[in-house]
N, C-alpha and C positions, 0 to 999 in steps of 0.2 A: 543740544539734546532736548528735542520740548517734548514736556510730554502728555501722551493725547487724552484727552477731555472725555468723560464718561457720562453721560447722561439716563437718567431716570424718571418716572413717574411719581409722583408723593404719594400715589397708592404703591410703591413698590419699598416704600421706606420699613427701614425696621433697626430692632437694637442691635449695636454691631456697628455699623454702616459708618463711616468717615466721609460727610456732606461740606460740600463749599456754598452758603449762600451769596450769589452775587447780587447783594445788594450793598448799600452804605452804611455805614454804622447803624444810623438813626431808623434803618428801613426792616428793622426784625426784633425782638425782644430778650435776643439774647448778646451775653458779654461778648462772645469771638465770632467773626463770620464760619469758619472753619475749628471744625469738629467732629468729634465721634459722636452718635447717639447711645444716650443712657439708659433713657425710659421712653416708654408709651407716652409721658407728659411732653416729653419732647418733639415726637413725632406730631402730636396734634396743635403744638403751636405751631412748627412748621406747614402741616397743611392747611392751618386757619391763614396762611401767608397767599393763598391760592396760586400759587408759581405754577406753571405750568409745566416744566421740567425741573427739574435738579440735578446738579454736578457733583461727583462722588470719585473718591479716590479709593481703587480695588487693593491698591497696595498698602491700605493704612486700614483698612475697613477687616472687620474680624468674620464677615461671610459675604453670600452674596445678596444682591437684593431678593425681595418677592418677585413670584411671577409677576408681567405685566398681568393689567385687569382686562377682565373679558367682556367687561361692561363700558363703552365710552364714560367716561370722567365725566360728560355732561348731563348724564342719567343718572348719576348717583345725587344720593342727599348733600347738600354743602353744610356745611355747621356755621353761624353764624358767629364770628368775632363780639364777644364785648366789648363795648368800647372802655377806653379806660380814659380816667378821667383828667383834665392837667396835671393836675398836682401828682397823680400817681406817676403819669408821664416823666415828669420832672424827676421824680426821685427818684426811679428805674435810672432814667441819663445819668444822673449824680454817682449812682452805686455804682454803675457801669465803668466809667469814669475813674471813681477811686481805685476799683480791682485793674485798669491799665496801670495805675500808677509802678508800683513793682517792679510790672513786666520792662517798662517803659526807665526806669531807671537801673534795671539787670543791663536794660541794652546800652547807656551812657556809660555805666561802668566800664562795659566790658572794651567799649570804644578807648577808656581813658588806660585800661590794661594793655590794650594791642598798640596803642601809641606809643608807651613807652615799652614796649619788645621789637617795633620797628626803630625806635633810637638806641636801644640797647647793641641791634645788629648793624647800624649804621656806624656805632661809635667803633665797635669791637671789627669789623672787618677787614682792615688794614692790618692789628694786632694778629688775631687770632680769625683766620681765612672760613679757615673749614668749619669751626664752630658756628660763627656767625652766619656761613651759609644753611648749614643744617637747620638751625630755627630761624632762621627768614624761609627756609623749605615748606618745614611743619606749619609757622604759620599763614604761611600761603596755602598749602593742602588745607587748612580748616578753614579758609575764607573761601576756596575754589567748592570745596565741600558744599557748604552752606550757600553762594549764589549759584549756582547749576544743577546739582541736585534734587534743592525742593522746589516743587510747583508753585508755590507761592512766598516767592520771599517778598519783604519789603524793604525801600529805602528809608531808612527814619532818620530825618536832621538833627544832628544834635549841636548845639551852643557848644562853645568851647573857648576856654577862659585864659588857655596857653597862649606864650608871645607868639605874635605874629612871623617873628624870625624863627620859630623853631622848625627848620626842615621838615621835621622824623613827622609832625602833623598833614602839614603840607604831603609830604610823599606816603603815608594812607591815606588820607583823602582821595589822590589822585589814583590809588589804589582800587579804594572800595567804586569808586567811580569808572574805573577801567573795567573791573568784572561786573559790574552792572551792565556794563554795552556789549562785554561778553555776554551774558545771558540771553540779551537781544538777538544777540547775530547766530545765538545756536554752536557755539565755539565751542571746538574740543577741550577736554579736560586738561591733555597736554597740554597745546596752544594758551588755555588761560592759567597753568601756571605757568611759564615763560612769560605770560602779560607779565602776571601777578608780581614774578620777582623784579622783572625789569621796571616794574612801576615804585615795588618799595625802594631800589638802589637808583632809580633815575640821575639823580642829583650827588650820589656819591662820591663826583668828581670834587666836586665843589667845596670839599674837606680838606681836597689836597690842591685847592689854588689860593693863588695870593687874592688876597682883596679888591682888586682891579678888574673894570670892564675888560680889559684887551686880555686876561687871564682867564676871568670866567667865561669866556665863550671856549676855553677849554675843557671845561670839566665834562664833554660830551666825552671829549677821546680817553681825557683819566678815567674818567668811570667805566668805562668801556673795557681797560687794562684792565683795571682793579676786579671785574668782573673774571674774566678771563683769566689773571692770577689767584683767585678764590674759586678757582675750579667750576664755575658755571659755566652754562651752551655757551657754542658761538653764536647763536643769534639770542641770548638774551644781550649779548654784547654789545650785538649789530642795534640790537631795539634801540638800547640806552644811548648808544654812537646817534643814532639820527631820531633822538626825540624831539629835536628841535630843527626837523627841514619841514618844509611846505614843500606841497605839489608844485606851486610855481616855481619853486627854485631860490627863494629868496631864502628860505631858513639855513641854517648851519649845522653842520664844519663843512659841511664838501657841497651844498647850495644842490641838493640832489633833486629831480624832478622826479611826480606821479610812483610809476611803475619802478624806479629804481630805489624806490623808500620801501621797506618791509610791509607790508599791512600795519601787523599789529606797531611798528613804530608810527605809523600815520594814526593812529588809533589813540596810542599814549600821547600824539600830541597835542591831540586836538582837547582831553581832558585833563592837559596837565596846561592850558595856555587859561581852559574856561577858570580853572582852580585858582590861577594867578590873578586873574582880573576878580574875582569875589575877594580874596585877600592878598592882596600885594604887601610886598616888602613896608609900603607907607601905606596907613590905612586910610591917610584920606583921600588917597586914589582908586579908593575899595569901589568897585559898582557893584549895583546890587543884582542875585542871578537873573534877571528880568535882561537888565542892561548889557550882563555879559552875554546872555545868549542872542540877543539884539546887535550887537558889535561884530559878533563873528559871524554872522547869517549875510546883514546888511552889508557893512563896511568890510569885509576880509575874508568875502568867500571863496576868495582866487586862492585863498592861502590853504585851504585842508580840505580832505577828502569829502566833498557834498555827500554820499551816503551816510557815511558814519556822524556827521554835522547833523544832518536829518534825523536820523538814531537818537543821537544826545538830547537834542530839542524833544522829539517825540519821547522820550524816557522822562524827561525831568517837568515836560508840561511847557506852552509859552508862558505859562506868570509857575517859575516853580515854586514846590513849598518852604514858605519864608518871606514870600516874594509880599512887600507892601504894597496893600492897592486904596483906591477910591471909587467908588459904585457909581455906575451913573445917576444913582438916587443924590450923592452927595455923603452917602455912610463911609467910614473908614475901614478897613479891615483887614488880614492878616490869611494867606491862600495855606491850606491846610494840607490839601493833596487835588492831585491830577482829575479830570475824566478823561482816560484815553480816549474814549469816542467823542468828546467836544471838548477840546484843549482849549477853548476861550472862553470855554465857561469850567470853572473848577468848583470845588466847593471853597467857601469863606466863612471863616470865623468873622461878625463883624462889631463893632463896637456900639453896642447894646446898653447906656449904663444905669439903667431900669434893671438887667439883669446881672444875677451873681457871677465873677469872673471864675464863679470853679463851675458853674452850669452854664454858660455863655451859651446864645445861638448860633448855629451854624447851620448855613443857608447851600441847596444845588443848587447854583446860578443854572444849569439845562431845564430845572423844572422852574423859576422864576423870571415870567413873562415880561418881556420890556427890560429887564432888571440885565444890566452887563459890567466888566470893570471900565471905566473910566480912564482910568490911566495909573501907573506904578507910582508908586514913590519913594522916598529914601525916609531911613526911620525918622531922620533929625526934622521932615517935612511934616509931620503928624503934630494937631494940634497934643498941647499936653495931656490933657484929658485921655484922649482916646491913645499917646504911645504909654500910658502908667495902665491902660486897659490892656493894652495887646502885649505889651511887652518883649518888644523886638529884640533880636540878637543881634551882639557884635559881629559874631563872626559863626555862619554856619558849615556845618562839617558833616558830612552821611557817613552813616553807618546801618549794616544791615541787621537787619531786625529779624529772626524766624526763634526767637527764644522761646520755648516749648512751656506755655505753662501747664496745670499739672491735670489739667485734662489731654492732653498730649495736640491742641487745636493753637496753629499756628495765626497771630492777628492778621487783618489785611489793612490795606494802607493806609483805609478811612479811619480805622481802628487807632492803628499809629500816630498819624498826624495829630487826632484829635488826643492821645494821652500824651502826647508829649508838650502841648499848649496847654492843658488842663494842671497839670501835676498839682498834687498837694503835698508831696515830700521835700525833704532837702535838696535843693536846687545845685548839681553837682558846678556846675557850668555857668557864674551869675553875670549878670552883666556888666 
């Protein structure tokens, strides 16, 4: 359900109005790209931006624009920008910066809440059927809400300090990552709660098998029961039963080709095999998301659905954020978020240490000439210096971001990324 893009004139702007600048964090002077307008002070920072259209949401916005002008834009007076000067520069980034922190840590909480009510419902299923599906229901309706609904959600990575064995992580991960490609494909609301639940129970099986290789390639069919017996669809059943076939035929229980795999189980599997290879069972066979989505493009694309593979890659960026890299200058640095129009160049945090790591720089590789990544790397490859700079995570985990702060303006990604490598609060998730 996408929904459709409003444009305007900056002579049509007024109080009221709920404006998206697409620009990058760094590319406007104010804390959120998205917002309502307050004041008249607002509107004229915005047209000192000289954008030539504007994006506006009629459903958030409290009237409608101005008339277009009856004057071309090029005939009118332009007001000329002050420049401001670095140092001002700097402590605007800084302020900006510290007001994510919050938001940015509302949203790691609330990650660290919905992990433990998908172990709550994991544990409790077998027990008590009907309960536990009911809030794995509700909180699948409030994640389905929140990725399909608003026009601009974000993915925001969060570090996460839980063992690497615990399930209930692993299967919201594999969650919030399922309605993410949801949102992509324009998925029904029904369809992505069906993902949604069959991605929190995927693994459910695997509660009820013995510790064995030749047992755990059961838990497709137990989980499948278990569903079925807790009163869910038959095809959240069917999902769970063949989240683990490939198109070629090689995956399991029944080794099913293409068209006889459900969609959406083609769909859960391809983001529940990427989720394994960022953190497996043993972490030092962890690849970093650079290398996972490299493995399954390159090496095993006979195995899952090329669109949806396509999808995933185009969603999370070729270097995603998290992803270590090296410049072709020789700089280290740390990939913060995407540019869906030039995936090979994203933006970089990079290791600066002339600058403060709560004001660090952060470069558009698209607008940095000659300047491209180099090649990925693993945290343990950074010299010391620059991994006590960047600060890499063990193990990263997404979660979505559209927490409303209390001008009612939802961040955008550039926003996100960058508060969530900046923080200056208690670090819920340490390394």
């Amino acid at each position: 359900m996408k929904m459709k893009s409003h444009y305007i004139h900056p002579d049509q702007l007024c109080v009221g109005l709920y404006i998206h600048l697409d620009l990058g964090w760094m590319g406007h002077p104010f804390t959120f790209s998205n917002f309502k307008i307050k004041d008249e002070g607002q509107i004229e920072k915005i047209r000192a931006l000289k954008l030539k259209q504007l994006r506006y949401d009629p459903l958030r916005s409290d009237c409608e624009p101005l008339l277009p002008p009856t004057v071309p834009a090029a005939w009118a007076p332009m007001k000329v920008a002050v420049p401001v000067s670095p140092a001002l520069d700097l402590q605007k980034r800084s302020n900006r910066l510290k007001q994510l922190n919050d938001i940015i840590l509302s949203c790691e909480r609330k990650f660290v809440v919905d992990a433990h009510r998908v172990r709550a419902v994991t544990r409790n299923l077998s027990a008590h059927p009907a309960s536990a599906r009911e809030e794995a229901e509700l909180l699948v309706n409030q994640m389905v809400k929140s990725a399909l609904t608003e026009s601009d959600v974000v993915l925001h990575a969060v570090g996460s300090n839980h063992s690497q064995q615990e399930n209930y992580v692993h299967s919201l991960n594999v969650t919030v990552l399922a309605l993410m490609l949801a949102k992509a494909l324009d998925m029904s609301d029904e369809d992505a709660r069906e993902l949604g639940l069959a991605a929190i129970f995927h693994d459910i099986g695997k509660a009820e098998s013995p510790l064995n290789k030749s047992f755990i390639d059961m838990h497709c069919e137990l989980g499948s029961r278990l569903a079925l017996q807790s009163g869910m669809s038959e095809r959240i059943a069917r999902i769970i039963l063949q989240h683990h076939e490939y198109v070629d035929g090689s995956g399991y229980p029944k080794h099913l080709k293409e068209a006889q795999i459900d969609p959406l189980a083609r769909l859960l599997g391809i983001v529940n095999d990427y989720e394994n290879l960022c953190n497996p069972a043993n972490p030092a066979d962890a690849m970093t998301p650079y290398e996972a989505l490299s493995h399954m493009y390159v090496t095993q694309p006979q195995k899952f659905d090329s669109t949806i593979l396509r999808l995933l890659i185009k969603s999370l960026g070729v270097y995603p954020p998290g992803s270590i890299v090296q410049l072709s200058n020789g700089v280290y640095g740390i990939v913060m978020t995407v540019n869906p129009q030039k995936p090979l160049l994203p933006f970089v945090m990079i290791h600066e240490p002339k600058v403060s790591r709560e004001t660090p720089v952060v470069i558009d590789l698209s607008e940095e000439v000659g300047l491209s990544i180099k090649k990925c790397l693993r945290p343990l490859q950074l010299p010391q210096d620059a991994f006590e700079y960047l600060r890499p995570r063990k193990r990263i985990c997404y979660y979505f971001l559209n927490k409303q702060p209390t001008d009612g303006a939802p961040l955008d990604m550039t926003d996100v990324i960058a508060g969530q490598q900046f923080r200056t609060g208690t670090d819920p998730f340490p390394v």
